[in-house]
C-alpha positions, -999 to +999 in steps of 0.1 A: -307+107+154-286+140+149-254+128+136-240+138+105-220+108+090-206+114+054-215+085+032-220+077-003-259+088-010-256+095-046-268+069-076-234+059-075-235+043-040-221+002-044-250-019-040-245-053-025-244-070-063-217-043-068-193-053-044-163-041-048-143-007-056-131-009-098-095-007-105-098+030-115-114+039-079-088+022-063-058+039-073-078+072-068-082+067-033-048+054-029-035+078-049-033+104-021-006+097+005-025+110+032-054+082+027-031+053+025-019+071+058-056+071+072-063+032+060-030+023+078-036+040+110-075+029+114-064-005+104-042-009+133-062+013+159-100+008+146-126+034+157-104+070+164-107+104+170-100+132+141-079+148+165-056+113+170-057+103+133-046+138+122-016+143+148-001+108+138-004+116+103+011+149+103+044+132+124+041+110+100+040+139+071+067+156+093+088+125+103+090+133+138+067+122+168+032+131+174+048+144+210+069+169+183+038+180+159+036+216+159+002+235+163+001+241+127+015+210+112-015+195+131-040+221+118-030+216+083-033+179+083-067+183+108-084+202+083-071+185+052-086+156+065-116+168+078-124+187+042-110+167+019-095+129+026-120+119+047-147+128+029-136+109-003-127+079+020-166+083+035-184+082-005-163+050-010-178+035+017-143+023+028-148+047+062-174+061+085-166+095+089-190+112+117-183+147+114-201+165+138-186+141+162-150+142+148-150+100+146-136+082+119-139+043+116-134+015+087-158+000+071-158-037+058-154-025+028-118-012+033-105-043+029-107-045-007-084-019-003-057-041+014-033-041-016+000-041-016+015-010-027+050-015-049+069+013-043+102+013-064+128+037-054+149+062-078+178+031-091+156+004-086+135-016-108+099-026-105+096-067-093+076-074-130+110-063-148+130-081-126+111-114-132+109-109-168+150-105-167+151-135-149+131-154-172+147-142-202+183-157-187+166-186-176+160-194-209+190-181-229+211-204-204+187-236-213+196-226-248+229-225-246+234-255-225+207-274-249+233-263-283+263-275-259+289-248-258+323-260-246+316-242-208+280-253-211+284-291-214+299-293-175+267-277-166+246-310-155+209-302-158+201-309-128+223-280-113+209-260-138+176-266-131+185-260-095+201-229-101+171-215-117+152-230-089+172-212-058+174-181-081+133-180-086+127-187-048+150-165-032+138-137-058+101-147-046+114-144-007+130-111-011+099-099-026+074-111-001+092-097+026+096-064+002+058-068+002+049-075+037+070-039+045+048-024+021+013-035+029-014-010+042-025-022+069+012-020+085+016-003+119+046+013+121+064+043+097+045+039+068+070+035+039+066+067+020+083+083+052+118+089+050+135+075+084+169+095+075+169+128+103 
């Protein structure tokens, strides 16, 4: 058999006891836009082309269609791939990256890689500080109505406990829908890409 494929072949290759990818390996392979790009896109489509994967990911890149992609905005992200992302993705063992044949597929082991990604924009604040602020008022407003402050005694406890009830599970909706928008394996515009023309 003449195919190349680029694999892990190293002492560092997982074995089966192994299992799965550290924490630290992790965020280095997601830690390049263009991979998360490449797990999204085989996710959805399974076995592809180079040629495919790169054109999506440089509309993607370029926010615009693959139709749109110019010669060298294709190039770029062709050989970028090709060179670099791929073969990273390949020593993981999250991909099979045949390179003489230009076909890139997932492995099994991608999965572990099916994380949800928290993205927090420029005024927002990340969903652990959010929680944590909740919690805090949760309790100051127990305290308060426990002492029994004028305004705090009309407060029955059980609207206060279902105030801090609807306030927890609508937080917890919003952010699983947040979530789902975010996840990986999503196959529309990923979310790093900005929709605005």
């Amino acid at each position: 058999m003449n195919e190349q494929r680029v694999q892990a072949r190293s002492d560092d290759t997982p074995t089966e006891n192994e299992g799965e990818l550290t924490r630290d390996e992790r965020f280095q392979l997601l830690g390049s836009q263009r991979r998360r790009w490449v797990l999204r896109y085989l996710k959805h489509e399974g076995r592809t082309e180079l040629g495919e994967l790169a054109e999506q990911i440089a509309a993607w890149e370029n926010g615009t269609t693959v139709e749109r992609v110019a010669y060298e905005q294709r190039k770029r992200t062709y050989t970028a791939l090709q060179q670099t992302h791929l073969p990273t993705l390949a020593e993981a063992g999250v991909i099979e990256f045949e390179a003489d044949r230009g076909v890139v597929e997932a492995t099994e082991r991608a999965r572990t890689l099916d994380l949800y990604l928290e993205v927090v924009a420029d005024r927002d604040i990340p969903w652990s500080s959010y929680y944590l602020g909740i919690g805090v008022l949760s309790c100051v407003l127990v305290g308060l109505v426990a002492v029994g402050g004028d305004f705090f005694v009309m407060i029955p406890n059980l609207g206060l406990a279902a105030l801090i009830g609807l306030t927890l599970t609508l937080s917890a909706a919003v952010h699983t829908y947040q979530s789902r928008l975010m996840r990986v394996d999503r196959a529309d515009i990923p979310p790093e890409v900005d929709r605005d023309p």
